[in-house]
C-alpha positions in Angstrom: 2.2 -20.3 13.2 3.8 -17.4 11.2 2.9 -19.4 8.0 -0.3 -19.4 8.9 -1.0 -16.0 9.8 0.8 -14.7 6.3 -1.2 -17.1 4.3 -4.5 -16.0 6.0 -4.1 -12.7 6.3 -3.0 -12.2 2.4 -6.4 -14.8 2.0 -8.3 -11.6 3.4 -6.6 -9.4 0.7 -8.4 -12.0 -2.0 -11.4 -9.9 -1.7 -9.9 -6.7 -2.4 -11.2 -4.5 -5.3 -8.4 -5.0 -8.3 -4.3 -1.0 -11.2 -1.6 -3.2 -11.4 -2.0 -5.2 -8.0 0.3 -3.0 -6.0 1.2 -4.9 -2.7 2.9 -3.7 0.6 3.1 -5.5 4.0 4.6 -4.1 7.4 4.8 -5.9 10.4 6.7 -6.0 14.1 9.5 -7.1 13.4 9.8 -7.9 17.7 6.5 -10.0 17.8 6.4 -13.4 18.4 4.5 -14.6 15.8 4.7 -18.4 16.8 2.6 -17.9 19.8 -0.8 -16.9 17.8 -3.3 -19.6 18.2 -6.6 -17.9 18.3 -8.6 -14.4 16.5 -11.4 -13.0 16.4 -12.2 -10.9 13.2 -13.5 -7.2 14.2 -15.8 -4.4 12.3 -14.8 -1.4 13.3 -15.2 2.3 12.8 -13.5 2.2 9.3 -14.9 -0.9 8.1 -16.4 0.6 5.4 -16.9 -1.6 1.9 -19.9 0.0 0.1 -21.1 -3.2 -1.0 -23.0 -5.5 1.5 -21.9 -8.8 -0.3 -18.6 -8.1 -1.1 -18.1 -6.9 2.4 -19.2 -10.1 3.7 -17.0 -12.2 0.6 -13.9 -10.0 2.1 -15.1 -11.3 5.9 -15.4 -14.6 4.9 -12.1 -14.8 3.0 -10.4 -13.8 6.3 -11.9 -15.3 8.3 -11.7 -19.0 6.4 -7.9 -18.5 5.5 -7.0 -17.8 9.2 -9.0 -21.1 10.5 -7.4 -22.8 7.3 -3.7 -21.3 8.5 -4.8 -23.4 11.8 -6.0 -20.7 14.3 -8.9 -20.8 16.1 -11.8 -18.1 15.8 -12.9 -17.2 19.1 -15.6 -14.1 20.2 -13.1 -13.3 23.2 -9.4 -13.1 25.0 -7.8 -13.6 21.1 -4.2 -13.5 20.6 -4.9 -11.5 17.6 -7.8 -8.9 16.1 -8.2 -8.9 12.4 -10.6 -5.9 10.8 -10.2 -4.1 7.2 -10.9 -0.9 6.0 -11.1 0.3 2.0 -10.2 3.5 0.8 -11.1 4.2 -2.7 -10.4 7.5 -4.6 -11.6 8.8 -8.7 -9.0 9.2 -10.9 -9.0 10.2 -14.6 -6.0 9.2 -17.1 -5.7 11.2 -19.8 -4.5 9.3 -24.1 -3.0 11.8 -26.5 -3.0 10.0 -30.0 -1.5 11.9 -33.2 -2.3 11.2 -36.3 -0.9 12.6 -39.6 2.1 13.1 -42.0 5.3 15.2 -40.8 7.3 17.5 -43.6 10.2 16.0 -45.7 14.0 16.9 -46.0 16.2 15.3 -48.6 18.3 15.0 -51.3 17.1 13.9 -54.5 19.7 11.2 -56.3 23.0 12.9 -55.8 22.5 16.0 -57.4 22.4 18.4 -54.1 19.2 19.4 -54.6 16.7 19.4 -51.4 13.3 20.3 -51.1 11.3 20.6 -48.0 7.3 20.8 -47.4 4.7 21.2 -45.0 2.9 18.1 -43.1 -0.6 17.9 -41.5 -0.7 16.2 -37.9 -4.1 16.3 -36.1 -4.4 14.8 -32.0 -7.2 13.7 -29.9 -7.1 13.4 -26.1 -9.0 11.2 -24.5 -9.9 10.5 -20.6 -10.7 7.8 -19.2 -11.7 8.0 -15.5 -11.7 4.9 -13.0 -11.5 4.0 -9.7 -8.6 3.5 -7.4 -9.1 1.3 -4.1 -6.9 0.0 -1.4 -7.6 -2.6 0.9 -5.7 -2.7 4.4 -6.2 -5.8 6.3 -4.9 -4.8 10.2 -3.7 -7.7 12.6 -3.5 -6.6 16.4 -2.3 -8.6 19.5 -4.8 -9.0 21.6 -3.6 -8.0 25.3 -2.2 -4.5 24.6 -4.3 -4.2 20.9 -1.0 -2.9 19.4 -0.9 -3.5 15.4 1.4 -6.5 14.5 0.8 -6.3 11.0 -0.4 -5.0 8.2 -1.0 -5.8 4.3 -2.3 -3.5 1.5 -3.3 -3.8 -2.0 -4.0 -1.2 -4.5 -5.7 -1.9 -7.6 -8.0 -0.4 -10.6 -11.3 -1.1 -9.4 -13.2 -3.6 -11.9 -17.0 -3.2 -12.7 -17.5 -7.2 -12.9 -17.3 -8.6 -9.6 -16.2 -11.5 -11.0 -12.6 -10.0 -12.9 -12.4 -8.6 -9.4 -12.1 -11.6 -7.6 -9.5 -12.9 -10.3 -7.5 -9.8 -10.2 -7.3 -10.4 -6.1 -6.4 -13.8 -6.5 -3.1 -11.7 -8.2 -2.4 -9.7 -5.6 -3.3 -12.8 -2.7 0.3 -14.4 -4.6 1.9 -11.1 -4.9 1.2 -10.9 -0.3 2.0 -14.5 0.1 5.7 -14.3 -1.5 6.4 -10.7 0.5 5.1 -12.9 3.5 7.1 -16.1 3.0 10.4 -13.7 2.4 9.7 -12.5 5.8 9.5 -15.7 7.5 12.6 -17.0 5.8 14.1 -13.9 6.9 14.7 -12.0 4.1 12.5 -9.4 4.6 9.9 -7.8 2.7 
């Protein structure tokens, strides 16, 4: 069973909005991982993906990969509650490029004579703003609702929905190796 709930949980990360797939997991190390057999997938309060449809792709995702990892979606007494939440923050990144000749210093064929003269450089900034946005998947056991685990990824937010889903694909392999390091126990 903990195969299963590291492959399905990273499945839910799939749908996550794609910077350079940055990926984290934590989980309780003390929880008994092989006894979850059933969840039941949660909105809550910070469920908050501004878009309808890819709130429901990101639901779906979840929700598939844990039946696929062989639990058993229930709508009460669960082993485990799933839910997300997105954060997403503006960021701007700012390109100097120079362009232009520098002065000159040298020697001309042996005879000790040097010379110098004045160059011309000209630069342009540019800035570039995007999108930043983490998606945090949450896994709770269901008796005392206490978080067992928990994986993030942080990515530049694509405008294509599509190059979204690819770039979360990405970080779905990046969570599945931290998850399968943690069931061989090797850790993260």
């Amino acid at each position: 069973m903990k195969k299963a709930l590291g492959i399905i949980i990273v499945l839910g990360l799939a749908a996550t909005p794609a910077l350079a797939q940055k990926v984290n997991i934590d989980y309780a190390h003390d929880y008994d991982f092989d006894s979850i057999e059933t969840f039941q997938y949660v909105d809550t309060d910070d469920t908050n993906y501004e878009s309808p449809m890819m709130h429901d792709r990101i639901v779906a995702m979840i929700t598939d990969g844990l039946k696929d990892g062989g639990l058993t979606e229930v709508t009460e007494n669960p082993d485990i509650y799933v839910t997300y939440h997105v954060a997403t923050e503006g960021r701007t990144s700012y390109t100097t490029t120079s362009f232009g000749y520098g002065g000159y210093y040298g020697g001309w064929g042996g005879y000790g004579r040097y010379g110098y003269g004045p160059g011309m450089t000209t630069s342009q900034t540019t800035a570039r703003n995007y999108t930043e946005g983490t998606l945090i998947i949450d896994a709770y056991g269901g008796e005392e609702k206490k978080m067992i685990w928990q994986g993030t990824g942080t990515v530049t937010v694509k405008d294509n929905p599509e190059k979204r889903v690819k770039q979360l694909e990405k970080i779905l392999n990046k969570l599945s190796k931290k998850w399968k390091k943690i069931l061989a126990g090797k850790g993260k």
